[in-house]
C-alpha positions in Angstrom: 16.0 -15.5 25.1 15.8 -13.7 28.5 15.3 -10.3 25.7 12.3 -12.3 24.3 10.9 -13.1 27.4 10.7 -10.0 29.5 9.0 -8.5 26.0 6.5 -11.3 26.3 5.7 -10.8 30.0 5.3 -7.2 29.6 3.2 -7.4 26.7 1.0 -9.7 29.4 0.8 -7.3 31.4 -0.1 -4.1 29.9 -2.4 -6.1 27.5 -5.2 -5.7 29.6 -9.1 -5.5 28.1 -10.0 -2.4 27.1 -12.7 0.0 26.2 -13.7 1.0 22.4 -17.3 2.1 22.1 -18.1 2.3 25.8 -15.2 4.8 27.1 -14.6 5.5 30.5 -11.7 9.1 30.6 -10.7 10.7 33.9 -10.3 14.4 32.6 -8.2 17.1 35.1 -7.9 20.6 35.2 -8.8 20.8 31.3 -8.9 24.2 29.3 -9.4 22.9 26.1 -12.4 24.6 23.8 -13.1 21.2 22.3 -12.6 17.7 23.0 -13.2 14.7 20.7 -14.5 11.3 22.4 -16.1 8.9 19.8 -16.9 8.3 16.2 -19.9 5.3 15.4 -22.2 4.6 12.4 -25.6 3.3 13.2 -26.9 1.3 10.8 -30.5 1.9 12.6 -31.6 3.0 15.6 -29.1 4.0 18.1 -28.0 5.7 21.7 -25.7 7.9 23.2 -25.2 7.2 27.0 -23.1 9.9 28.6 -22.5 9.3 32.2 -21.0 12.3 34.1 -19.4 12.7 38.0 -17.0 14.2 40.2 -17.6 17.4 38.2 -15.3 20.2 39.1 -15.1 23.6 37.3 -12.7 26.2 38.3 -11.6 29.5 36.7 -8.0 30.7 36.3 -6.7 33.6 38.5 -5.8 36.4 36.2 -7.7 39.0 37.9 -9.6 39.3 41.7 -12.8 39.8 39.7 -13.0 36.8 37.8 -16.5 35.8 36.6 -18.2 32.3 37.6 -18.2 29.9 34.8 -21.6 29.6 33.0 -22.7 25.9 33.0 -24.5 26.3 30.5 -21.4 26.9 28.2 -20.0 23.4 29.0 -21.7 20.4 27.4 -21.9 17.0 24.8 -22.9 17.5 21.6 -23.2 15.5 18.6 -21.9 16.3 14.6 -23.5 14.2 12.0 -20.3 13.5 9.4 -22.8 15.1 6.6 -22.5 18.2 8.5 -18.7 18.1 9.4 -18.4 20.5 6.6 -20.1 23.0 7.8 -18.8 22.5 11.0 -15.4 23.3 10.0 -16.1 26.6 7.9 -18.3 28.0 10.9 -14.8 27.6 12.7 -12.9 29.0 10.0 -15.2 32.0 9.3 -15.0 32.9 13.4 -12.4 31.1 15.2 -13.8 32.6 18.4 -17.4 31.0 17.8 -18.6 28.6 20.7 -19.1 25.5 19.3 -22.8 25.0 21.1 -24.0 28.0 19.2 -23.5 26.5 16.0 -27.5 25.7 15.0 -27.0 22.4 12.9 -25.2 20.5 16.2 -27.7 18.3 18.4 -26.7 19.5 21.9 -27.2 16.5 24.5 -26.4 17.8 27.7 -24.9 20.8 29.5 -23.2 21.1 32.8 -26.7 22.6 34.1 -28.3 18.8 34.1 -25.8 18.3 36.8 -27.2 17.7 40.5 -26.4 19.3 43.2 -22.7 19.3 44.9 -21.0 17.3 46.0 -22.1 14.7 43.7 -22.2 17.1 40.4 -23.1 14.1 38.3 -25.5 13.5 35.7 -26.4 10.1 33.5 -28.5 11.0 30.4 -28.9 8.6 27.3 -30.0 9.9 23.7 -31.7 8.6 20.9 -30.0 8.7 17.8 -33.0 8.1 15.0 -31.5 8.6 11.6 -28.7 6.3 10.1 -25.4 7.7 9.7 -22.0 8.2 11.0 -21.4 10.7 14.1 -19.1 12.0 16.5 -19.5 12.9 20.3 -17.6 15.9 21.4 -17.2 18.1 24.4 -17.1 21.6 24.3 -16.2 24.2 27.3 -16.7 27.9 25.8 -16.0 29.2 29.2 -12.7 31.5 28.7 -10.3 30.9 31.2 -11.9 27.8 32.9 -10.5 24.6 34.1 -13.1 21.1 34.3 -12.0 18.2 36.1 -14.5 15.3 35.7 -14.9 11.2 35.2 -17.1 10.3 31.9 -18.2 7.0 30.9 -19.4 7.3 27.2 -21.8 4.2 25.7 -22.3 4.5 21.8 -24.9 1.3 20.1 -27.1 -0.1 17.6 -30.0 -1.5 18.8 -32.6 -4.1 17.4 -36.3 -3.2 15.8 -37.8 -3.7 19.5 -35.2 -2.0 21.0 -33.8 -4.5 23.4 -30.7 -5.9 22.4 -27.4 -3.8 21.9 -25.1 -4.4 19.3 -21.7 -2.0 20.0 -20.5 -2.9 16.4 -20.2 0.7 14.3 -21.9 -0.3 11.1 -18.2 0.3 9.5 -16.7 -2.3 12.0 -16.1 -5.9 10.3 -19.0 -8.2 11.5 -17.7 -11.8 13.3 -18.9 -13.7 10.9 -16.3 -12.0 8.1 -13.3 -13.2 10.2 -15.1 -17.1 10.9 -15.7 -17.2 7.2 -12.2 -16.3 6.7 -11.0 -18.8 9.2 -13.2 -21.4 6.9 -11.2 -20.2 3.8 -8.3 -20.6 5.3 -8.8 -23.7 6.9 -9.2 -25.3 3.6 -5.8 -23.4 2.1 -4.0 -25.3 4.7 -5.5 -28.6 3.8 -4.7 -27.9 -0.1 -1.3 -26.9 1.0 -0.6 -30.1 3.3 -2.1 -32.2 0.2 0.1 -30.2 -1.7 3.3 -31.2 0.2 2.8 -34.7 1.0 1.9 -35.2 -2.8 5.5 -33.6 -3.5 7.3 -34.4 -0.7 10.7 -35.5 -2.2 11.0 -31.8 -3.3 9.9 -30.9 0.2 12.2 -27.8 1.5 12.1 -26.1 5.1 10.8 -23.2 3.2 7.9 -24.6 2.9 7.2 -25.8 6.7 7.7 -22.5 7.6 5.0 -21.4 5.3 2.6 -23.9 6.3 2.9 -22.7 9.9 2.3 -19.2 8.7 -1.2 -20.9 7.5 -1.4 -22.0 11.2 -1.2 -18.9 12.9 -3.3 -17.2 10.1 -5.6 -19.6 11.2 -5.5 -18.9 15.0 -5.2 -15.3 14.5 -8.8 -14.5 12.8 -10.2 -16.9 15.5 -9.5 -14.8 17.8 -10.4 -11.7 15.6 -13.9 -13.5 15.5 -14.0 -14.2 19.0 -12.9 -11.0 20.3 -15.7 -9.1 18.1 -18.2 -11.4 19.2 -17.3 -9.9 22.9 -17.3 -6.8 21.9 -20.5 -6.8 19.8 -22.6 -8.1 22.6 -20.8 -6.5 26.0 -18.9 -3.1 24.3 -15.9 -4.3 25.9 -12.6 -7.1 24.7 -12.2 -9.4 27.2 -8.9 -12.5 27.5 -9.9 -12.7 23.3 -8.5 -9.3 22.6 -4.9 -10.3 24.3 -5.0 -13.4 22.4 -5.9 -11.5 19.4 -2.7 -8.8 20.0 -0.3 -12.4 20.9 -1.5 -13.9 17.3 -1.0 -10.9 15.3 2.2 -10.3 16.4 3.2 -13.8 15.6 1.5 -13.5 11.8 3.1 -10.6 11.1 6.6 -11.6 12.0 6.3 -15.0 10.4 4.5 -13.3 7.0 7.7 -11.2 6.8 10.1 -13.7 7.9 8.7 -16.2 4.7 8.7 -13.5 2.3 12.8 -12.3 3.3 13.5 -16.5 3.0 11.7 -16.2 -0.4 13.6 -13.3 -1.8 16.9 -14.8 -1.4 16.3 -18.2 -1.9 16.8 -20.0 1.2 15.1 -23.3 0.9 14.8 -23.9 -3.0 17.7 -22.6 -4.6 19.9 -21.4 -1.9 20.9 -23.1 1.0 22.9 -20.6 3.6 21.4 -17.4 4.6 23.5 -14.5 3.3 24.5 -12.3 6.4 23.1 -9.0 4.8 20.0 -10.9 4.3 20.0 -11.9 8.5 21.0 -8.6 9.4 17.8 -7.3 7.0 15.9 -9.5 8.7 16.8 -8.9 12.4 16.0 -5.5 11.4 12.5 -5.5 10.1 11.1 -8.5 12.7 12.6 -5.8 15.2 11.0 -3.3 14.1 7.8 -5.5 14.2 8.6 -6.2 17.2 8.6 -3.0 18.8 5.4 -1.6 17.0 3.7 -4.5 18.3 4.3 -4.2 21.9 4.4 -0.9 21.8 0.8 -0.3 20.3 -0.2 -2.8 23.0 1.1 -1.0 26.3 0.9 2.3 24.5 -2.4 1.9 22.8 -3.8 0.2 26.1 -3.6 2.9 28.5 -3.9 6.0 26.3 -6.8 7.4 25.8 -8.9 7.4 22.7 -8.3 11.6 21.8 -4.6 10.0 21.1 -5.6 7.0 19.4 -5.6 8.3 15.8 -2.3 9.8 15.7 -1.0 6.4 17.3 -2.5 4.4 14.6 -0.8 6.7 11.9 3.0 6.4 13.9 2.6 2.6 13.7 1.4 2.5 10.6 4.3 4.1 9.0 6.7 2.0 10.7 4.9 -1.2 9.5 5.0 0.7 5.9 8.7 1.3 6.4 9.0 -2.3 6.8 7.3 -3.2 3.5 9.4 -1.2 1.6 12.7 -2.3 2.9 11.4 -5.7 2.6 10.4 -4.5 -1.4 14.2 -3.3 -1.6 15.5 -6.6 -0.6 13.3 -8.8 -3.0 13.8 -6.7 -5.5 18.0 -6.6 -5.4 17.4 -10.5 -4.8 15.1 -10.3 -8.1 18.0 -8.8 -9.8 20.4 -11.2 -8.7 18.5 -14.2 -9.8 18.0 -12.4 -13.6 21.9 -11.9 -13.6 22.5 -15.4 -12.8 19.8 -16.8 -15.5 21.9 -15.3 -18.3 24.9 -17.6 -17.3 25.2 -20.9 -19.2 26.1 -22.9 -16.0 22.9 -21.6 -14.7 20.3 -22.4 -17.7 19.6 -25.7 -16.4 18.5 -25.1 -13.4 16.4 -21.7 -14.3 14.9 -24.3 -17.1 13.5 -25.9 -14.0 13.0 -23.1 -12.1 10.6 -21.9 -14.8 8.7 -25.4 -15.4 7.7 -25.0 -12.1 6.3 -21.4 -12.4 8.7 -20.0 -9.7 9.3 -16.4 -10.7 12.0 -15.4 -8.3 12.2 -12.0 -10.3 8.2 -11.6 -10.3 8.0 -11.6 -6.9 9.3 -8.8 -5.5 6.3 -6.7 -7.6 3.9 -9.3 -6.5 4.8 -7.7 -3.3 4.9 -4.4 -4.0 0.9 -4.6 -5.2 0.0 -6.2 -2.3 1.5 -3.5 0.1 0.1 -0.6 -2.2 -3.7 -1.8 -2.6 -4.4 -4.2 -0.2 -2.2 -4.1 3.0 -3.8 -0.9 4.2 -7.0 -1.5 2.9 -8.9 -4.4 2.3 -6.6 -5.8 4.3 -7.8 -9.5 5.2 -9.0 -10.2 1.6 -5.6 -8.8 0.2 -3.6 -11.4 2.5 -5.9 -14.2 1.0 -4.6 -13.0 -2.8 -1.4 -12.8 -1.5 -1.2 -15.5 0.3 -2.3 -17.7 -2.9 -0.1 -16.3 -5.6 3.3 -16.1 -3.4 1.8 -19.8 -2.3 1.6 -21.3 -5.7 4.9 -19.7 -7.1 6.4 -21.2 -4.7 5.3 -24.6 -3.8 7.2 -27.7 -3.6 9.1 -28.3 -7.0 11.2 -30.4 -8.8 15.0 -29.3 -8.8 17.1 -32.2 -9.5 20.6 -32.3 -9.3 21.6 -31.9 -12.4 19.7 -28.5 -12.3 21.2 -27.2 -9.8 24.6 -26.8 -11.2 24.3 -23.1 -11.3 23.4 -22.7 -7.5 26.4 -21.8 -6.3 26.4 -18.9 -9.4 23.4 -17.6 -8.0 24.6 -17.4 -4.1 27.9 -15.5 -5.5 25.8 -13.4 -7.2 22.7 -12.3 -4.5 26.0 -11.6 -2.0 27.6 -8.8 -4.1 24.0 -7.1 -4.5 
């Protein structure tokens, strides 16, 4: 418990609200040629704000006659993703070619807008007119220079009259997806209550534990909605985003914690917990665990050039999880169609079967989910999910007459 604890309290901490589509990097002593900040798709009209200050430019000491850096080498520019194409085989045909040569880029600003020392700062903004996805980068083609410098990026939509911002990327869910999800939900939970209460002589732990998984499903695209309600209207998450991190963590680990009780049993036709099934378990909801809290304190304070590779580390992991999760449904699945075969066991797989519990199904139930929907369409993939592995298994009738061949089938799951 004191483990648990300290996890939460640092989570807390590190959770802060961050910055997505208005970006604020502190950059020191940098040499690199190119430098990516931000991707966004306007639907409409748009702008790019680049605020620039504390601008520093210094060249490296290999010779006493070392050249001044040209200012006019350094500067924002903007790549269309129609053109990143071309982009790319400019580079590849001339590896040396400065990036704000290339004729197709929109150049925004150079480090000759700055002012005067010792502010060296400038604050421009951009119009973006034509729809379309596009990415702000910096470029230094100054050999042999180093740029120190604070930049506050802002990247919107705004309305026809031009007033109101909207720092939604037109490829970013709107809030109203995750409220009518919420809705959808909201009435699962009620079916499933209604479900329980109708059957609840056949009412197992299992299925508590799934209805609190509806709970926190529930709570968790609140806060989804909430926090992209912030962050549509102010470019910034606020307390909703920490709530949002707090929630997911908890629907993930209880998600996987009802589909390991599923694949062996526990609750229907088992009644003890195999201990290579807990040790399974404590494995992947560690695993969870970790990713979780470390996206949050890592993902917090990094900077966005990291983000992508960050998102493609914990994304494996929480792939890795699915599979070993797979591999233990699917031995369980085995199990259960070893046990069937056994006489002392027809009874009760008679039942098993009038109910439409496919213990043996599942397992590839699964493995669909986390090939075509986890990744992807990810919120209406949970809602397919959710109602098949729901209905297959819902409260049912297993009397005791059928379930002679239990004890078969918990001999049986142990040796796979």
């Amino acid at each position: 418990m004191r483990i648990i604890g300290k996890i939460l309290l640092l989570f807390f901490l590190f959770a802060a609200p961050s910055t997505a589509d208005i970006r604020f990097v502190k950059i020191r002593s940098h040499n690199r040629d190119i430098i990516f900040f931000s991707e966004f798709e306007y639907s409409h009209t748009g702008y790019v704000s680049v605020a620039v200050s504390s601008v520093g430019i210094s060249s490296i000491p290999v010779t006493s006659n070392s050249s001044q850096p040209d200012p006019s080498r350094i500067g924002f520019f903007l790549l269309s993703d129609e053109l990143q194409h071309r982009y790319n085989l400019e580079f590849d045909r001339n590896p040396d070619l400065c990036a704000l040569d290339i004729k197709f880029i929109t150049v925004l600003y150079t480090f000759q807008n700055l002012t005067p020392p010792p502010q060296s700062s400038f604050n421009k903004s951009y119009n973006v007119i034509y729809p379309g996805e596009y990415s702000l980068y910096f470029a230094n083609c100054n050999d042999l220079s180093l740029v120190t410098m604070d930049v506050r990026t802002e990247l919107y939509n705004t309305n026809d009259d031009g007033t109101t911002k909207d720092y939604l990327s037109a490829e970013q869910p709107q809030p109203s997806l995750y409220f009518n999800f919420f809705y959808i939900y909201l009435c699962f939970l009620s079916i499933w209550i209604e479900v329980c209460f109708r059957n609840k002589r056949y009412f197992q732990k299992l299925h508590l534990v799934m209805g609190v998984l509806l709970v926190m499903t529930l709570f968790n695209l609140f806060c989804k909605g909430m926090d992209q309600h912030d962050f549509k209207v102010t470019g910034t998450h606020h307390e909703w985003h920490v709530l949002f991190y707090i929630s997911q963590f908890m629907r993930n680990v209880l998600l996987f914690t009802v589909i390991m009780l599923i694949g062996v049993g526990w609750g229907i036709w088992r009644r003890v917990l195999p201990e290579w099934a807990i040790f399974i378990w404590t494995i992947v909801i560690l695993f969870q665990v970790w990713a979780t809290v470390s996206y949050t304190v890592v993902g917090e304070s990094i900077s966005y050039i990291e983000e992508h590779a960050l998102n493609e580390s914990f994304g494996l992991i929480d792939g890795i999880c699915c599979f070993v999760v797979f591999f233990h449904t699917f031995c369980s699945g085995i199990a259960f169609k070893e046990a069937k075969d056994t006489s002392t066991f027809m009874r009760s797989f008679i039942s098993i079967m009038e109910t439409s519990v496919r213990p043996d199904v599942f397992p590839f139930v699964f493995l669909v989910y986390i090939i075509f929907f986890r990744w992807t369409t990810e919120e209406m993939g949970n809602l397919l999910f959710y109602i098949v592995m729901f209905y297959l298994f819902r409260p049912f009738d297993l009397d005791d007459e059928g379930t002679k061949g239990v004890g078969i089938l918990d001999d049986t799951c142990d040796k796979v």
